[in-house]
N, C-alpha and C positions, 0 to 999 in steps of 0.2 A: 504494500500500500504506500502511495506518495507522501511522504513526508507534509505537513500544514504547510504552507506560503506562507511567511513573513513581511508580505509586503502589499502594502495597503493603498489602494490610490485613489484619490482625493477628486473632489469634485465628479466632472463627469469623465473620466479617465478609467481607460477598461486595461487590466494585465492578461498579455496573450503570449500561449505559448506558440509559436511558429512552426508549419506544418514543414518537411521537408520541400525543399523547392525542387519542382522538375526540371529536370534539364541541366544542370548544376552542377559541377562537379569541385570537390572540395577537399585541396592540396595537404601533404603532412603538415605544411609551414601554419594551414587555418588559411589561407586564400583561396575565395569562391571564385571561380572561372564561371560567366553566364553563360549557355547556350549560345548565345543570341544577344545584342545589346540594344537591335533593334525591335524585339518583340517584346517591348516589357510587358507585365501584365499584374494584376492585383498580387496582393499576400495573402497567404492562407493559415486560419489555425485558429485556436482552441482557447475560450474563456475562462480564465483562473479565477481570478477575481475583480470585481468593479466597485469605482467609488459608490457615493447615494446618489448624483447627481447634481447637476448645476441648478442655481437660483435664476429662477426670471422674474419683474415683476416683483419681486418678495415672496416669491412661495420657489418650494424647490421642484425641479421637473424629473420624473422619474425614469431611471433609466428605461431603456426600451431593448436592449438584451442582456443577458442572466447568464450565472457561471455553467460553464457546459455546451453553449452555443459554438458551436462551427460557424465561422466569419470571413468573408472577405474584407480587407482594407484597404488602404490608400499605400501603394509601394511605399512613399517616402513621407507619410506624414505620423511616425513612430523614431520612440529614441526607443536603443537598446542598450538590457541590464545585461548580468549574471549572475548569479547566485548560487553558491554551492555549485558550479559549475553548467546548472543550466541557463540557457539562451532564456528572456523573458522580452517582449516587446510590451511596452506603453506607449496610447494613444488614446485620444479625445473620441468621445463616442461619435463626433461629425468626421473622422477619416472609415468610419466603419461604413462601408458600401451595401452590404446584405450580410442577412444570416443565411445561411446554408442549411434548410429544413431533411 
């Protein structure tokens, strides 16, 4: 069983784990060679955990996906952590594109 996350993100900020990417191929040294540089295409992967949500107006608006969801998002609108060695992506619930039902 997965060890809890430690890490909490704030406002409307979703923690995603990242799916492997197709096409990719990924050197001893850690450098990803793309496919393709001219196919770029979403990011793929997996909801750990999400803030409450942003305030508008004075009332807070609630998130609109939940831990568990399969997600695509904006390639380049996410910073990346690490922890205990795994990859984590954060990002703002407006770079999330779809859920993946």
């Amino acid at each position: 069983m997965a060890k809890k996350l430690s890490l909490k993100p704030l406002g409307d900020r979703i923690v995603v784990i990242p799916s492997e990417k197709e096409g990719e191929k990924r050197l001893a040294s850690g450098i990803i060679i793309p496919e393709t540089v001219d196919k770029e295409k979403p990011a793929k992967g997996s909801v750990v955990a999400i803030g409450l949500g942003k305030y508008e107006d004075g009332k807070r608006v609630p998130m609109q996906v939940k831990v568990g969801d399969t997600v695509l998002f904006s390639k380049y609108g996410y910073d990346e952590v690490k922890i205990d060695g795994q990859e984590y992506y954060i990002l703002s619930e407006s770079s999330i594109l779809a859920v993946i039902s």
